[in-house]
KOLDO-761084 format. One line per field, with one value per residue (C-alpha): residue in one letter; residue number from 1; x negated, y, z. Coordinates in pm, 1 decimal. Layout:
// residues N
zaba <- [a,...]
vexmar <- [NUM,...]
c1 <- [X,...]
c2 <- [Y,...]
c3 <- [Z,...]
This chain:
// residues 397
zaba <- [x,x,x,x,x,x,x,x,x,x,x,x,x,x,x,x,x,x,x,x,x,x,x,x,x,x,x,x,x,x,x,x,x,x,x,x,x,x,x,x,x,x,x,x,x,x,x,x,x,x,x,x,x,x,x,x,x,x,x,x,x,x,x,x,x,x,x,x,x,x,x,x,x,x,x,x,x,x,x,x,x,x,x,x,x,x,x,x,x,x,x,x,x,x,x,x,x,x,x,x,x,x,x,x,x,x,x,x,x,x,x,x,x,x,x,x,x,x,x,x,x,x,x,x,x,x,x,x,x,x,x,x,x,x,x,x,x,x,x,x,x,x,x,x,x,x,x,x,x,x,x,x,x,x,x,x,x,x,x,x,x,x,x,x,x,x,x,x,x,x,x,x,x,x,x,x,x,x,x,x,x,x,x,x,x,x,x,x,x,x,x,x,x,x,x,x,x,x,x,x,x,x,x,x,x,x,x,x,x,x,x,x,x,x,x,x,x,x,x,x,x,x,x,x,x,x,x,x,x,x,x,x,x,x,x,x,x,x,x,x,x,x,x,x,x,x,x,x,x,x,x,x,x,x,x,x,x,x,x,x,x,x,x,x,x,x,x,x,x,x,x,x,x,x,x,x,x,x,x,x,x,x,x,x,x,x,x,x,x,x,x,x,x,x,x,x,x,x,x,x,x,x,x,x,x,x,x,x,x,x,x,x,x,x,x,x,x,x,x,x,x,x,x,x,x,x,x,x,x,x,x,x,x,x,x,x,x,x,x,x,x,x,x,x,x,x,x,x,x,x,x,x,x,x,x,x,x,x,x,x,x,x,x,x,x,x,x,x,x,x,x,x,x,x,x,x,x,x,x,x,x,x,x,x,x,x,x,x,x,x,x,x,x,x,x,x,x]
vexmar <- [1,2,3,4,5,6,7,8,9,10,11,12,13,14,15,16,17,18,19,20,21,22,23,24,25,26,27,28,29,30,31,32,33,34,35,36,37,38,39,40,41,42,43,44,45,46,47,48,49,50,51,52,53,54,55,56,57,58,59,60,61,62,63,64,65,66,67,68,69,70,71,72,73,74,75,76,77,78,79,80,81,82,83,84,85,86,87,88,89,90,91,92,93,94,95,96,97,98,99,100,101,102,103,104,105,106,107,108,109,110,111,112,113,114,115,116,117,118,119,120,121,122,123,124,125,126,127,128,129,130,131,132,133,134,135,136,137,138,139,140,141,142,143,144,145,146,147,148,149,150,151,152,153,154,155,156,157,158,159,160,161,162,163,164,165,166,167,168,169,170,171,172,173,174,175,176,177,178,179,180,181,182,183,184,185,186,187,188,189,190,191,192,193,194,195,196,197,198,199,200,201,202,203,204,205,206,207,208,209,210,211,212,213,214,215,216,217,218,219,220,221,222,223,224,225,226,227,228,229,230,231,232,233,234,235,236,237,238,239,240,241,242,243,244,245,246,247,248,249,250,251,252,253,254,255,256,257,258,259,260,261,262,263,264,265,266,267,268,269,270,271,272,273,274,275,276,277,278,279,280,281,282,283,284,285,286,287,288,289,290,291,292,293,294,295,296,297,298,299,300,301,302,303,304,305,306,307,308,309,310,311,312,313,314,315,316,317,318,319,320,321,322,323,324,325,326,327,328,329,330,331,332,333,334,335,336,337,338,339,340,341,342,343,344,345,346,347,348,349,350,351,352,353,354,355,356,357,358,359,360,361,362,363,364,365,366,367,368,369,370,371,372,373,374,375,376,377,378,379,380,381,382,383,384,385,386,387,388,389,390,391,392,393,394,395,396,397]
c1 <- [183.7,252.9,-16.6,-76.3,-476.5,-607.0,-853.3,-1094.4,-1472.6,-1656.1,-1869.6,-1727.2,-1349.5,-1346.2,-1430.2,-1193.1,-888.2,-1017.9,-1042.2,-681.6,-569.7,-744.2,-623.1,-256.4,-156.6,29.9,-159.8,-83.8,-378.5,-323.7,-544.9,-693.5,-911.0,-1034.3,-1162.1,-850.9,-529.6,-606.3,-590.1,-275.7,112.6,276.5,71.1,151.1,499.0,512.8,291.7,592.1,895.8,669.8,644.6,1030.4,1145.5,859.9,803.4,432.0,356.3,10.7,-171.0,-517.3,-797.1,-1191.6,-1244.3,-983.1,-757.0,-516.8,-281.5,-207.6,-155.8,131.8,299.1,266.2,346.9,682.3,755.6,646.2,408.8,80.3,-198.9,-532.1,-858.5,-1214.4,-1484.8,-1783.4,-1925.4,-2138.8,-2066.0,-1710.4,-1552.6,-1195.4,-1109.1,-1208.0,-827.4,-508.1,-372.0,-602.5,-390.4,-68.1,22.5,63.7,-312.5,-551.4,-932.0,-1277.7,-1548.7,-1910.0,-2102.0,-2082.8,-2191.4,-1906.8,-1645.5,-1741.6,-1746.6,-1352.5,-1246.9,-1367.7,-1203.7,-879.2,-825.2,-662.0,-701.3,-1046.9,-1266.0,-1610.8,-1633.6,-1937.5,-1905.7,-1948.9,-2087.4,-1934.5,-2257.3,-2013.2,-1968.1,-2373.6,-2482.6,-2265.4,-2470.9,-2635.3,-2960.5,-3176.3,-3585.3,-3572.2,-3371.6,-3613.2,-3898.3,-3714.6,-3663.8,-3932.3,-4167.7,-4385.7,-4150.1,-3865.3,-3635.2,-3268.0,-3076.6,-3080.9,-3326.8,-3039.4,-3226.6,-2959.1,-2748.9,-2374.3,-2095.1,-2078.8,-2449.5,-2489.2,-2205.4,-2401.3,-2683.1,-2530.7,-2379.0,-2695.5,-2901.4,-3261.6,-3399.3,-3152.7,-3204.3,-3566.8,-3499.4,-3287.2,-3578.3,-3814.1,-3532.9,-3501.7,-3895.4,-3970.2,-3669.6,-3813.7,-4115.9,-3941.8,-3773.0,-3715.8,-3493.7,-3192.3,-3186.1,-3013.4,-2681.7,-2866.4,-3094.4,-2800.0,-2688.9,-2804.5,-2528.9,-2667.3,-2764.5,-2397.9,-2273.6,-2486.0,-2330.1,-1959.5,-1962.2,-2254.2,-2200.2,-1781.5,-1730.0,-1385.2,-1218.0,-975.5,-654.9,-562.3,-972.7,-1114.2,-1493.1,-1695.5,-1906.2,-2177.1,-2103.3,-2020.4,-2311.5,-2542.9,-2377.1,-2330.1,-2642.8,-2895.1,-2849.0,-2904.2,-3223.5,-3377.3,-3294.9,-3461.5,-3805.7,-3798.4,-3715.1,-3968.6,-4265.9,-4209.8,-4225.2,-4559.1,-4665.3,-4604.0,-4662.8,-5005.0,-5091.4,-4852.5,-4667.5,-4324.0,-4028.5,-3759.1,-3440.1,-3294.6,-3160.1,-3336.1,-3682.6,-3972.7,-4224.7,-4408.2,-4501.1,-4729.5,-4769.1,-4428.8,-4245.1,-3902.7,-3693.8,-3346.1,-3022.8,-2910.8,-2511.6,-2393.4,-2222.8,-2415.3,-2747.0,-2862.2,-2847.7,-3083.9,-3287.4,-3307.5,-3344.5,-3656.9,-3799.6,-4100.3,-3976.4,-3647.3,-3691.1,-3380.3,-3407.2,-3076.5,-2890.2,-2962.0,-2558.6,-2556.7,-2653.5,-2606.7,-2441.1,-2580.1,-2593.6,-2391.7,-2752.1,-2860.7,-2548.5,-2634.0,-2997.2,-2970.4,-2653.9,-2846.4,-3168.2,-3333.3,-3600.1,-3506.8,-3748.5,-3557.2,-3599.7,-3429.6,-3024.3,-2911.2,-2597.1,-2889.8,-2932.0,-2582.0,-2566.8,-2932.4,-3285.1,-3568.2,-3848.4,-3634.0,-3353.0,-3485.3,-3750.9,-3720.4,-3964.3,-4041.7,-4214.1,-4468.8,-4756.8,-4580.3,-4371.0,-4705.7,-4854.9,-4516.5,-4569.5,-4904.8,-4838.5,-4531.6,-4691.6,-4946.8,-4743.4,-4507.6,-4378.0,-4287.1,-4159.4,-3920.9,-3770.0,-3659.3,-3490.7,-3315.1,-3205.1,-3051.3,-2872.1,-2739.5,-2611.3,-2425.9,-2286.9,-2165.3,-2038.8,-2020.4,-1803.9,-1466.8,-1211.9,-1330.4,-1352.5,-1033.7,-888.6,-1014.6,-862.1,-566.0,-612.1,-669.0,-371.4,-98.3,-223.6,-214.3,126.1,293.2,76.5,308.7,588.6,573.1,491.4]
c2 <- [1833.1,2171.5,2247.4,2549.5,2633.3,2782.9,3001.1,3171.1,3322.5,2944.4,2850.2,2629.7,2725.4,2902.5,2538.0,2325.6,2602.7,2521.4,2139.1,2110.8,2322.3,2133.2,1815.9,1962.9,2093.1,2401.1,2601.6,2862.5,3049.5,3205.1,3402.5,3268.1,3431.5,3127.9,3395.2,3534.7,3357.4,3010.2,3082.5,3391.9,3243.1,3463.2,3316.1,3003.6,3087.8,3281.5,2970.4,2742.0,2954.7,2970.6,2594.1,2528.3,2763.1,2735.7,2344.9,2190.0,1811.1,1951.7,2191.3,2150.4,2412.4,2321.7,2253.5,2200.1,2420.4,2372.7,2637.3,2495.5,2170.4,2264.3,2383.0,2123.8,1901.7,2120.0,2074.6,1746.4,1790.6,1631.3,1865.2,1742.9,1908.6,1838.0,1970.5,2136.6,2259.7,2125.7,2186.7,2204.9,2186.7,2296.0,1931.9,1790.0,1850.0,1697.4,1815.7,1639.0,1271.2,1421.3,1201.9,1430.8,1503.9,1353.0,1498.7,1430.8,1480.8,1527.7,1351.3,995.0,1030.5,1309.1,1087.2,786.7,1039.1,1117.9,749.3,663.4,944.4,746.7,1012.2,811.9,970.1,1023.1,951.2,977.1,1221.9,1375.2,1756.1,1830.9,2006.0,2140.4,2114.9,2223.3,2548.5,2589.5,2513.1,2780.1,3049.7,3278.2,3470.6,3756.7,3739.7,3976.1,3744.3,3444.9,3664.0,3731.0,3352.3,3164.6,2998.0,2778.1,2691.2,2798.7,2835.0,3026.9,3044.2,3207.9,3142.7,3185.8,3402.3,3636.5,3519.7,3472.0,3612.4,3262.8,3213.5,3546.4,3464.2,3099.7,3335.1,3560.7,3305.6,3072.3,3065.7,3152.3,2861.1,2689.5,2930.6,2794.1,2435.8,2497.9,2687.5,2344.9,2124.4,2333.8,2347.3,1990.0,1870.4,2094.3,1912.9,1569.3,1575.8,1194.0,1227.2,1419.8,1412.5,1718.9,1600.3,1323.9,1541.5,1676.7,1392.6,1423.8,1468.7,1803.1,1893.3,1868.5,2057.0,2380.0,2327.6,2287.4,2554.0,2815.0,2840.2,2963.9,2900.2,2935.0,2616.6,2608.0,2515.5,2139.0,2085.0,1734.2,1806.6,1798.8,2147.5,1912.3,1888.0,2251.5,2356.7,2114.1,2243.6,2617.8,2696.8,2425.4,2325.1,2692.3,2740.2,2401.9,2495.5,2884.3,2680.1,2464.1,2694.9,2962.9,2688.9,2569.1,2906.7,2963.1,2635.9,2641.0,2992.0,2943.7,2614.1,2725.6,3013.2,3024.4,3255.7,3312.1,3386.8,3522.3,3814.1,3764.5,3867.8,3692.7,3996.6,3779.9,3561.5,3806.2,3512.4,3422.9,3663.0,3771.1,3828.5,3903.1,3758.0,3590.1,3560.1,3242.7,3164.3,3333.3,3374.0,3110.7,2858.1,3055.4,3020.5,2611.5,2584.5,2795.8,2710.5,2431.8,2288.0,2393.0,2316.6,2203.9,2204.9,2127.6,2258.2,2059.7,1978.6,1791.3,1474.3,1271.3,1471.3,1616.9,2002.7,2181.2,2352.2,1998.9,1943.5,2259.0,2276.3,1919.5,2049.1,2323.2,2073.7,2157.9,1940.7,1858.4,1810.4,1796.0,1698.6,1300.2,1299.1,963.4,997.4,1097.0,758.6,650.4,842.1,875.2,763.6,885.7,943.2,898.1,1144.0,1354.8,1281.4,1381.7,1474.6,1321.2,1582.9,1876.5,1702.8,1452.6,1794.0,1942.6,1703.8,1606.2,1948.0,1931.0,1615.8,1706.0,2050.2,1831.5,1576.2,1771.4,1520.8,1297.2,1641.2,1746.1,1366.8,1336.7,1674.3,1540.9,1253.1,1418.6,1666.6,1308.0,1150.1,1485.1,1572.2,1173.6,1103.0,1401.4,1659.8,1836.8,1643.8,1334.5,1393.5,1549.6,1211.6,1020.7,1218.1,1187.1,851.6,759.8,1007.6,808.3,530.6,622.5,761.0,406.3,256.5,528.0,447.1,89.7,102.5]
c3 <- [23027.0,23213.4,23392.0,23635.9,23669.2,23965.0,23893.4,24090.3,24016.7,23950.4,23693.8,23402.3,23459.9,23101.6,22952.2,23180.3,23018.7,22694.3,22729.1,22840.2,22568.5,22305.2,22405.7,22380.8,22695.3,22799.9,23057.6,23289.9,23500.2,23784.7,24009.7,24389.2,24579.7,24851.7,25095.7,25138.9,25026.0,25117.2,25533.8,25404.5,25518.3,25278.2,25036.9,25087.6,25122.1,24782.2,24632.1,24750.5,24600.2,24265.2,24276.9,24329.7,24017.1,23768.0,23657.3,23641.8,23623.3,23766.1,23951.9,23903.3,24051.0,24106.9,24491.5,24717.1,24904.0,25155.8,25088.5,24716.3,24904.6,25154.5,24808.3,24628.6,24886.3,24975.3,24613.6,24468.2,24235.0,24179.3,24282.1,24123.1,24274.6,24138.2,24378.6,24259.2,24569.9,24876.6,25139.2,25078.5,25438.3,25296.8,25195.9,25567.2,25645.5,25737.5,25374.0,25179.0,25315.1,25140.7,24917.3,24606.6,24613.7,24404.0,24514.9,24265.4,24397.4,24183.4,24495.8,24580.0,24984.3,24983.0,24802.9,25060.0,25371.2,25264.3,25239.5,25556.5,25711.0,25557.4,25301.1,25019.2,24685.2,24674.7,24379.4,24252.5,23925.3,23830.6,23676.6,23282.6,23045.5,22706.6,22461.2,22172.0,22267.8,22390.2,22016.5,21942.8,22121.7,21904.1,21995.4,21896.1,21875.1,22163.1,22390.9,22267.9,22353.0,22737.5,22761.8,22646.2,22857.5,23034.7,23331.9,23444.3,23728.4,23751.5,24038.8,24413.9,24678.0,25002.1,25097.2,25219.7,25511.3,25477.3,25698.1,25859.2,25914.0,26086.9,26315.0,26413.9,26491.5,26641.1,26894.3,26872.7,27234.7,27186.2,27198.0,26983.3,26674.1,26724.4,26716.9,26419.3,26224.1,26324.9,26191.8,25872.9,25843.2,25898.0,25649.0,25398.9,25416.4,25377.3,24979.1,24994.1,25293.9,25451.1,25849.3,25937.0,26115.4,26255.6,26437.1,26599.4,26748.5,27098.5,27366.7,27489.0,27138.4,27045.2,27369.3,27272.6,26925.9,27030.0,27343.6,27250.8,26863.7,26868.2,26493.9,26334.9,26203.1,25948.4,26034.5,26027.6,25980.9,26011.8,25990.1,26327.5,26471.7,26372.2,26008.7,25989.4,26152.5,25931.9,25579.6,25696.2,25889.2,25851.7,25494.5,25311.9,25572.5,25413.8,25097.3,25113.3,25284.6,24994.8,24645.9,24795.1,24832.6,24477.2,24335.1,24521.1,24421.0,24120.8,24026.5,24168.2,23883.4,23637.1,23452.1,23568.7,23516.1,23765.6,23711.7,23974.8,24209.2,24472.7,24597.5,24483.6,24555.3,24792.9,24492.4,24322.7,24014.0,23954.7,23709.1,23816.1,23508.8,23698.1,23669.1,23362.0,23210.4,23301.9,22954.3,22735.9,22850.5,23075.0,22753.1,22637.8,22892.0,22938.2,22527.9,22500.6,22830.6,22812.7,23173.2,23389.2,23723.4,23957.8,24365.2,24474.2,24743.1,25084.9,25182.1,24826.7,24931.3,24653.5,24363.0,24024.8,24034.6,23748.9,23683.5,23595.7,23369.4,23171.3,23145.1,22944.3,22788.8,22612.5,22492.6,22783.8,22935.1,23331.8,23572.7,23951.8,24272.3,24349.2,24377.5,24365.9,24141.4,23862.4,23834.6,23719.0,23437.4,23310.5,23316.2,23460.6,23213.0,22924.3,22953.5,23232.6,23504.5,23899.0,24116.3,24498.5,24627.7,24555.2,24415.3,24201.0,24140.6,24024.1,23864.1,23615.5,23539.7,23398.2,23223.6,23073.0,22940.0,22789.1,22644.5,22416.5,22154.3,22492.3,22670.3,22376.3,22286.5,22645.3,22640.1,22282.6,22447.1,22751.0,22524.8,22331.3,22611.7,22793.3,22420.3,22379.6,22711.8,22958.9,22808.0,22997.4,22786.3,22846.3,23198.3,23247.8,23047.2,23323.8,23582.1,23452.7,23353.6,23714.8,23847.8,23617.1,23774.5,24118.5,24076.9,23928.4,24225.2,24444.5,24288.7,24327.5,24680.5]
């Protein structure tokens, strides 16, 4: 097939290119930039003209966005969109029911909130990991020595406010900022659980939300002020509470190394070692690492991180907080093990730094089951698999 790649700055779009090529198709990148061109007319209208001279069975891109919809739809063709981020309010719109578009989404509660808004091409499809090219990696004894470690954690701590978080703020009443910071507190406290739009509930709750906090909705959006305000504001605040207590906590029992960015001066015993090269580096990091941590992101209810995907991709052992998709694909204690809250957090920890032989065959048999079952090709054959389908379905009806 002819197939015309959106590509934008993601994680893991290097590996779906190289997938498609390898099993025989002819691709075509071209560049997005979601910030700007996906809410941009004349892009659109350029998008359509390229669509009606240049020939593609398929336009494929990681998330969804509206403005390669209304092309495709002008034009026909099939646009396929796997989503790899949460939240991802772009897809709560009326494009998402054209016909010609086929949305995967790596989170079950996300794929079942879609349906029941009567979106019809909506599946579940977890995200991948390409352990071929990972064993590939090659390292020097100074990297090892950079990498190596007790425990480990990569990845940002939110603590830096986004353009849309400062303008909920910004707009937020007093007193509603602090109920917010109460709700984000006391969810941070509760790992088992995720209560943040139903908190928000209340009639005069949802007035302050709807008339006080003025936030910009996408054209043609579906998603309530509710949801937006849970995934944009509420979500990233939970998520900040809960990454900096398990780097105190566990910096105080434990050694850990953080990978990250951000700040972490405040934790005087964790060791900052900066940001790490996504393709190249971070491997390195979950292979030589005794125990990589994973504290997901609060507006994923359900789905497996891509950190998750990789760490056991590179023969990493996984230790993460609960996601229920986890359990679909692998078991706890034998391929990885999860974590209900911060003593059971702390004291798989200990055990598992004590219990090597145990520690390093569950890491071997995560690796085993990503490398046999969870690479991009056969993902991508089963998206395709299920778009042929849909489309004789189409045809038929």
């Amino acid at each position: 097939m002819r197939i015309l790649f959106i590509e934008w700055q993601c994680f893991g779009a290097m590996h779906v290119v190289k997938a498609l090529e390898e099993l025989g198709h002819e691709v075509e990148r071209v560049e997005f930039n979601p910030n700007k061109d996906n809410t941009d007319e004349s892009y659109v209208r350029e998008a359509i003209k390229v669509l009606s001279y240049q020939y593609f069975d398929i336009v494929l891109s990681y998330n969804f966005f509206s403005a390669i919809a209304r092309a495709c739809h002008e034009n026909g063709v099939i646009y396929i969109s796997w989503l790899y981020d949460s939240p991802l309010f772009q897809v709560w719109n009326t494009t998402a029911y054209y016909p010609e578009c086929y949305i995967f989404s790596f989170d079950q509660d996300q794929c079942d909130g879609l349906k029941r808004e009567g979106i019809r091409n909506v599946y579940y499809m977890p995200l991948a990991a390409e352990t071929i090219y990972i064993d590939t990696i090659t390292e020097t004894k100074e990297q090892v020595d950079r990498f190596k470690g007790d425990v480990a954690f990569v990845g940002k701590l939110y603590e830096k406010k986004t353009d849309i978080q400062r303008k909920i703020y910004k707009a937020s009443p007093e007193f509603f900022r602090g109920y917010a910071d109460a709700i984000a507190e006391a969810q941070a406290q509760l790992q088992s659980a995720n209560f943040l739009e139903e908190v928000l509930e209340p009639a005069d709750i949802q007035k302050c939300i709807l008339e006080g906090l003025k936030m910009d909705k996408e054209e043609g959006t579906i998603a309530s002020s509710v949801s937006l305000y849970a995934g944009y504001y509420l979500a990233p605040n939970v998520t900040l509470r809960e990454r900096r207590n398990m780097i105190k906590k566990v910096s105080e029992s434990f050694a850990l190394n953080v990978f990250t960015l951000s700040s972490t001066k405040r934790y005087k015993k964790a060791v900052n070692k900066g940001g790490v090269d996504y393709y190249k580096e971070m491997p390195l990091v979950f292979r030589h690492s005794k125990i990589n941590l994973n504290m997901t992101l609060r507006s994923i209810k359900t789905g497996i991180p891509l950190r998750c995907w990789d760490i056991m991709a590179a023969g990493g052992f996984l230790l993460t907080n609960y996601q229920a998709d986890m359990l679909k694909h692998f078991e706890p204690g034998v391929d990885f093990d999860y974590f209900i809250n911060e003593e059971d957090m702390l004291q798989k920890i200990e055990y598992y730094l004590n219990h090597e032989e145990e520690r390093r065959k569950i890491a071997r048999n995560g690796y085993e089951k990503v490398k046999k079952y969870h690479g991009y090709k056969m993902r991508l054959q089963e998206i395709f698999r299920i778009v042929e389908e849909g489309e004789k379905s189409r045809c038929v009806r």
